[in-house]
DRENLUM-205380 format. One line per field, with one value per residue (C-alpha): residue number from 1; chain; x negated, z negated, y. Coordinates in steps of 0.5 Angstrom, whole numbers, plus 2048, in hexadecimal, padded with zeros to 3 digits. Layout:
% residues N
i: NUM,... $
ch: A,... $
xx: X,... $
zz: Z,... $
yy: Y,... $
//
This chain:
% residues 307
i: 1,2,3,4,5,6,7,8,9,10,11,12,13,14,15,16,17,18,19,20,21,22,23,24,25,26,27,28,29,30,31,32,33,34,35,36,37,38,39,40,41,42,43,44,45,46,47,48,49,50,51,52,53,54,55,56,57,58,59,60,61,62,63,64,65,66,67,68,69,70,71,72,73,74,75,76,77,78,79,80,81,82,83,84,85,86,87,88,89,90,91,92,93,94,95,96,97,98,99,100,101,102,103,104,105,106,107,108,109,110,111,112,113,114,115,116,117,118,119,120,121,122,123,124,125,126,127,128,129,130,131,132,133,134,135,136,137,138,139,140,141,142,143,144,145,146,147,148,149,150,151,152,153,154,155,156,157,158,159,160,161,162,163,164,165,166,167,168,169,170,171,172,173,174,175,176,177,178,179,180,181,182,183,184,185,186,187,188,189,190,191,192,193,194,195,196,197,198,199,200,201,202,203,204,205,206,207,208,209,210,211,212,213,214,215,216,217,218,219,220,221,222,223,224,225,226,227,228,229,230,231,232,233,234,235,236,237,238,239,240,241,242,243,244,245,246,247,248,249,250,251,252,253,254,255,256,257,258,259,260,261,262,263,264,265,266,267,268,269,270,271,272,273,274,275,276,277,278,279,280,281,282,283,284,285,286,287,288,289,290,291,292,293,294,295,296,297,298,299,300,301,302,303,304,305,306,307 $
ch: A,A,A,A,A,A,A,A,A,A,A,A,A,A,A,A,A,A,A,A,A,A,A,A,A,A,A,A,A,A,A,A,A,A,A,A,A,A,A,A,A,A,A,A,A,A,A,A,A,A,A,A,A,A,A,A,A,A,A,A,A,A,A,A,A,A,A,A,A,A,A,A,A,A,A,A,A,A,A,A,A,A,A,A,A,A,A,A,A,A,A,A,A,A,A,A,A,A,A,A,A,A,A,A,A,A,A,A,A,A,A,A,A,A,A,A,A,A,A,A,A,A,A,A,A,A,A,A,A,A,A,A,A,A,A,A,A,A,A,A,A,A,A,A,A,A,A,A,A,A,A,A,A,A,A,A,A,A,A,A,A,A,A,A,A,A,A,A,A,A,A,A,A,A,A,A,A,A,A,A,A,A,A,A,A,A,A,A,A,A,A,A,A,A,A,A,A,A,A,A,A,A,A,A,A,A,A,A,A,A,A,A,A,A,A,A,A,A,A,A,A,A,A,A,A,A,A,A,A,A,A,A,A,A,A,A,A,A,A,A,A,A,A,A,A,A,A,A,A,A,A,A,A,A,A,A,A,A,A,A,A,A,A,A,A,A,A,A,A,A,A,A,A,A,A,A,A,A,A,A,A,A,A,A,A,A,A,A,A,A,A,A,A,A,A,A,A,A,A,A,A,A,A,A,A,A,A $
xx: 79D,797,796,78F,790,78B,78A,784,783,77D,77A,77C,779,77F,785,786,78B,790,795,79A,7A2,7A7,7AA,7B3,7B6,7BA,7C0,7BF,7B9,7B7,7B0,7AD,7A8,7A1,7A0,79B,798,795,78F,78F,78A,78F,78E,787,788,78C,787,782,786,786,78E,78F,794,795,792,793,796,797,794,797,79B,79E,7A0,7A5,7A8,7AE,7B4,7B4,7BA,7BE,7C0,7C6,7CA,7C5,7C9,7C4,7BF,7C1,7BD,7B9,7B8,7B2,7B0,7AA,7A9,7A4,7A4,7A4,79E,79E,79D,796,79B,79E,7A5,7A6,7AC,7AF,7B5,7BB,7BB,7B3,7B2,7B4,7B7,7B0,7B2,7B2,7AC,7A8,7A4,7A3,79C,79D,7A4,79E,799,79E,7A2,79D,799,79D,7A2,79C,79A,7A2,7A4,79C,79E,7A6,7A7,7A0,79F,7A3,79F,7A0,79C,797,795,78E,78E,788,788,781,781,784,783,786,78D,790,78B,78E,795,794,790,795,79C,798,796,79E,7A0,79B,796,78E,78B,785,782,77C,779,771,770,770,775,77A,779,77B,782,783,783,787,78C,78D,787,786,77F,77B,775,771,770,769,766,769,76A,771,773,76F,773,779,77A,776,77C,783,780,781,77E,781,77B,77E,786,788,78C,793,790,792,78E,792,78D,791,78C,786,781,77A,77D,780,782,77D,782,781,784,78A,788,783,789,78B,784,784,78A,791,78F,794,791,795,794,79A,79C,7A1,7A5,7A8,7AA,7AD,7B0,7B7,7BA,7BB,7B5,7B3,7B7,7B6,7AE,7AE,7B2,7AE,7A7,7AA,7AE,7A7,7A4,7AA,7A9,7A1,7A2,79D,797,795,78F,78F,787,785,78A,789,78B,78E,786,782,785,77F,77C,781,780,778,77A,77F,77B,774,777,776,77D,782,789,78D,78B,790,790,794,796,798,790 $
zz: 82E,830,835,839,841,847,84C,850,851,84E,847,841,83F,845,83F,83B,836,836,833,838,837,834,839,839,83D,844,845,844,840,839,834,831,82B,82D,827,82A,832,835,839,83F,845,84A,846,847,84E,84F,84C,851,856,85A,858,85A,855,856,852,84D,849,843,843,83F,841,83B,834,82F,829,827,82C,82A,830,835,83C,83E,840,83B,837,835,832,82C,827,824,827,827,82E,832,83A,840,846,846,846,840,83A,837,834,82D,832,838,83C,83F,843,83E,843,842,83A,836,82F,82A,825,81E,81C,822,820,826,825,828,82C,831,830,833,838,83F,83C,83A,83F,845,841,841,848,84A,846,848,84F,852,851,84D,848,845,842,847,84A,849,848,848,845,847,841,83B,836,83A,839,83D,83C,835,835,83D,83A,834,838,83E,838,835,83D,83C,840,840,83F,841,83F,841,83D,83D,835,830,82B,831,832,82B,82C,833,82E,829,82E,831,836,837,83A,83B,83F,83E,844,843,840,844,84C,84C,853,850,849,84C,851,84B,846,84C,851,856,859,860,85E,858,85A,85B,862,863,85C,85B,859,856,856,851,84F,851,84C,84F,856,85C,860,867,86D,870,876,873,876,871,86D,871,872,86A,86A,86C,866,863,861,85F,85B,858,853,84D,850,855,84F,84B,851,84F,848,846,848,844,83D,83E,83F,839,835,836,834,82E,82B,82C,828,823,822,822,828,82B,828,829,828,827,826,828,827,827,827,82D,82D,82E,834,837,833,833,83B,83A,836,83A,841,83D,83C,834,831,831,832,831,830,82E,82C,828,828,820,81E $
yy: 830,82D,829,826,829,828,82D,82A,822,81F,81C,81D,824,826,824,82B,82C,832,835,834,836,831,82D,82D,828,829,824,81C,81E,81D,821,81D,81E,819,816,813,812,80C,80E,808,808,80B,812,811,810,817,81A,81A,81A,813,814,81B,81E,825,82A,82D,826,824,81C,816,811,80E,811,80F,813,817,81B,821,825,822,825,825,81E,81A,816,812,812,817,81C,819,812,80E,80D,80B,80C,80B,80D,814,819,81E,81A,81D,822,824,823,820,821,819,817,814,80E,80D,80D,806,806,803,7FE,801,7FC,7FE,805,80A,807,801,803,807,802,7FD,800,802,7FC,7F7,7F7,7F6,7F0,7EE,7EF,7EC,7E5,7E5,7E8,7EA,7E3,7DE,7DA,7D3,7CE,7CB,7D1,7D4,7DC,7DF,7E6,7EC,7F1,7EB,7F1,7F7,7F9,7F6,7F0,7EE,7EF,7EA,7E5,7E5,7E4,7DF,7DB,7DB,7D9,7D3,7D5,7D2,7DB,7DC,7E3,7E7,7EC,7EF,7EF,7EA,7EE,7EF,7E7,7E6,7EA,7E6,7E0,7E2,7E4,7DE,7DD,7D6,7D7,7DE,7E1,7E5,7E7,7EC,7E5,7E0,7DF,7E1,7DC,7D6,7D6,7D7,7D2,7CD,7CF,7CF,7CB,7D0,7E5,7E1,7DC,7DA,7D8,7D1,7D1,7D5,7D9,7E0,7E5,7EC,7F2,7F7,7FB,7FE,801,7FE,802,801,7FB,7FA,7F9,7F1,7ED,7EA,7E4,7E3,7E1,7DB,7D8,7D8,7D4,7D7,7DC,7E1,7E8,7ED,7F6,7F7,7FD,7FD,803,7FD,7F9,7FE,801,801,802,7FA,7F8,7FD,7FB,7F4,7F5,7FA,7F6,7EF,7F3,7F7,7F1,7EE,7F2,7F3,7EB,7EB,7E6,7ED,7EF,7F6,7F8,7FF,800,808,80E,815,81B,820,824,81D,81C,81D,818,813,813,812,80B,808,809,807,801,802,801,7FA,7FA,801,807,80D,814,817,81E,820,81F $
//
């Protein structure tokens, strides 16, 4: 089968695709035929090392297709099913070999398409708005890369929880999008001065927060977070801060299910708008990585093995 492997940490030239062995599955595991690979930034971030993975691997973290074999012990799912994942490397592959207890069963009406656009993305957003920090009407959610993946599928679910969105974004293009998905108020952050706008707009970086605020760092795609005395978080008024990561919040096999299902049957009733706005075939890997890091895509970047 053809599958994309790195065998050294760097840029996006180091994604090479192969003809590797099919996988076959051990016990407790399924094979899954990607129909179609989400492409997120954690993928970039073992490209280059700063998550060392080792080497050789197959990068991806998200897929959704069809099960081809089961291994011994699997009940569920079967042959056959349509299923969707996160969570496990591997998914820049025709095949990918996953935990039975780690695959969800997709909705008819949900394609693989959107099953792997929604699952690592849209279960962020949803722990961030429900359990990270609960929404509700009367609160101020301000959300940096309004139109990214995670960005559009937030601010859709913070604005249906009540909240006043406020989104960043560095285009006018992607500031449209922002408001279609919910924002209230947009910055444009390369034509505006991004402190000033929001404490106009909310009335509150640690600069912005209203006393007892929280801020949830849950990506880091402009680079790592600098260490600082914690007691800057009082002197700003007794604030919260907070660097979660969905593995926590799917860690156990319900919360899994009750995420996954709450997103998917999001999408099934158009409660969730996906925006599947760059796909690509297994080859243009490289390219696709190219895209995402030179910040020239929105919302959710698939590849897809069959092209």
């Amino acid at each position: 089968m053809k599958a994309i492997r790195v065998h050294r940490w760097g840029g996006p030239e180091v994604l090479q695709l192969e003809e590797v062995p099919a996988p076959t599955p051990g016990p407790g595991q399924v094979v899954v035929r990607v129909e179609a690979a989400g492409i997120n930034f954690i993928d970039v971030y073992q490209r280059t090392g700063h998550y060392k993975t080792p080497l050789p691997f197959t990068p991806g973290q998200e897929a959704a297709g069809t099960v081809t074999a089961v291994g011994a012990g699997v009940t569920a799912p079967r042959v056959g099913d349509r299923v969707a994942y996160t969570g496990v490397l591997g998914a820049y592959a025709e095949y990918a070999v996953v935990p039975a207890d780690r695959v969800v069963a997709l909705p008819d009406a949900v394609s693989a398409e959107q099953g792997a656009a929604a699952m690592l993305q849209g279960m962020t957003a949803h722990y961030l708005a429900t359990s990270t920090y609960p929404l509700k009407p009367g609160d101020a959610c301000l959300v940096h890369a309004a139109a990214g993946g995670v960005g559009l599928l937030l601010c859709q679910i913070a604005k249906a929880r009540g909240a006043r969105v406020i989104g960043t974004v560095s285009t006018r293009e992607k500031a449209a999008l922002a408001r279609d998905a919910g924002a209230d108020d947009v910055i444009l952050y390369t034509e505006q001065d991004f402190e000033v706008e929001v404490k106009r707009l909310a009335g509150a970086g640690l600069n912005c927060l209203q006393p007892r605020g929280m801020m949830v760092l849950f990506g880091q795609s402009s680079g790592p977070v600098g260490p600082f005395d914690p007691q800057v978080l009082n002197q700003k008024g007794s604030l919260y801060l907070t660097r979660p990561t969905v593995a926590n919040y799917i860690a156990t096999r319900a919360e899994l299910l009750a995420r996954a299902g709450d997103v998917l049957a999001w999408v099934h009733h158009g409660k969730l708008k996906l925006r599947i706005a760059h796909t690509f075939p297994l080859a243009e890997a490289a390219e696709a990585h190219r895209q995402l890091e030179g910040r020239k895509t929105t919302g959710k970047v698939l590849l897809i093995p069959s092209r």
